[in-house]
C-alpha positions in Angstrom: 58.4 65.5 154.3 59.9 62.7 152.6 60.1 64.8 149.5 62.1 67.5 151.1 64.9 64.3 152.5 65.3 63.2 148.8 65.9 66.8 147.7 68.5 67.3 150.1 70.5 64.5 149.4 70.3 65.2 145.6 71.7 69.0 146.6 74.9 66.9 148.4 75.8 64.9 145.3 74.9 67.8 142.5 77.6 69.9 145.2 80.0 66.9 144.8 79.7 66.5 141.1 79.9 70.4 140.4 82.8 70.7 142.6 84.5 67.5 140.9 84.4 69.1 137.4 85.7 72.2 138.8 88.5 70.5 140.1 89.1 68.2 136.6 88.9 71.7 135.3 91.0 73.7 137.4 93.4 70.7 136.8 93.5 70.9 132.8 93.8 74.4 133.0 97.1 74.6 135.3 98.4 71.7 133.1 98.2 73.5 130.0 98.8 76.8 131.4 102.6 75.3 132.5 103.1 74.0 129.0 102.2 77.4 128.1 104.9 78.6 130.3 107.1 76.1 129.1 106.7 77.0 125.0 106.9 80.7 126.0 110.1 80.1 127.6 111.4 78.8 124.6 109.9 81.5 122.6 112.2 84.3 124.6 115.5 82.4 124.0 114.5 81.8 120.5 114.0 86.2 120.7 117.3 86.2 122.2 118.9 84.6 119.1 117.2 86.2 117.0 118.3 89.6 117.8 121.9 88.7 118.8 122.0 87.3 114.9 120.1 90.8 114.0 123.2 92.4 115.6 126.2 90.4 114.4 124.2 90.9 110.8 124.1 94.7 111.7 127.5 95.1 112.4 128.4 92.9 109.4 126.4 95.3 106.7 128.5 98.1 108.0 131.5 96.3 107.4 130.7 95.5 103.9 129.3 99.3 103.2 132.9 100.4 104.8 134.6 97.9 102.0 132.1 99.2 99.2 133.8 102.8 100.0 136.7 101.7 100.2 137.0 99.4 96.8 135.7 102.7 95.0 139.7 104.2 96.4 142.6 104.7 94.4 144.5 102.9 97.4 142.4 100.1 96.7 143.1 99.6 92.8 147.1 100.2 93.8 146.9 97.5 96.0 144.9 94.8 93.8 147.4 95.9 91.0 150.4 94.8 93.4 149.3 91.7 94.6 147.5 90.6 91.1 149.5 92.0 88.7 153.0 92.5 90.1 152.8 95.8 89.4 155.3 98.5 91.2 154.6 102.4 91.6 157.0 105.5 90.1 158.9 106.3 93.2 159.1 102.3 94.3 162.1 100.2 94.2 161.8 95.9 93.5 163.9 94.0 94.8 164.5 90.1 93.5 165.5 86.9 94.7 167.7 84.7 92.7 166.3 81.5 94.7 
């Protein structure tokens, strides 16, 4: 019988020591479970930039196709031959200061 009062009280404390590592466990695994949390926060806003940068970068490539198109214009060489080279069309009058 004595046996059996030994073995019972080693039960208690092998209960108490299992359910203390489970609790150190469960304990690790909520801490890094909210810096988890915490980094994947970050993460989306980081997305967020990201693709409002892909937009602006979007919108600005169709700009510059829009200006590639437009440079390859006859409107376009009149009006860099005004403002570079002074030049004036046929049917244009130019008027000059004295100043």
């Amino acid at each position: 019988m004595k046996k059996r009062k030994k073995r019972r009280g080693s039960n208690r404390r092998e209960m108490i020591c299992i359910s203390a590592v489970v609790v150190v466990l469960m304990c690790v695994v909520f801490t890094q479970s909210s810096r988890l949390r915490e980094k994947n926060a970050g993460y989306e806003a980081r997305i967020e930039e990201l693709n409002a940068e892909i937009a602006e970068e979007s919108e600005r490539a169709e700009e510059i196709e829009e200006l590639k198109e437009y440079v390859k214009t006859p409107e376009y060489a009149g009006e860099v031959a005004r403002q570079k080279l002074g030049m004036v069309g046929e049917d244009e009058i130019l008027f000059r200061s004295d100043d």
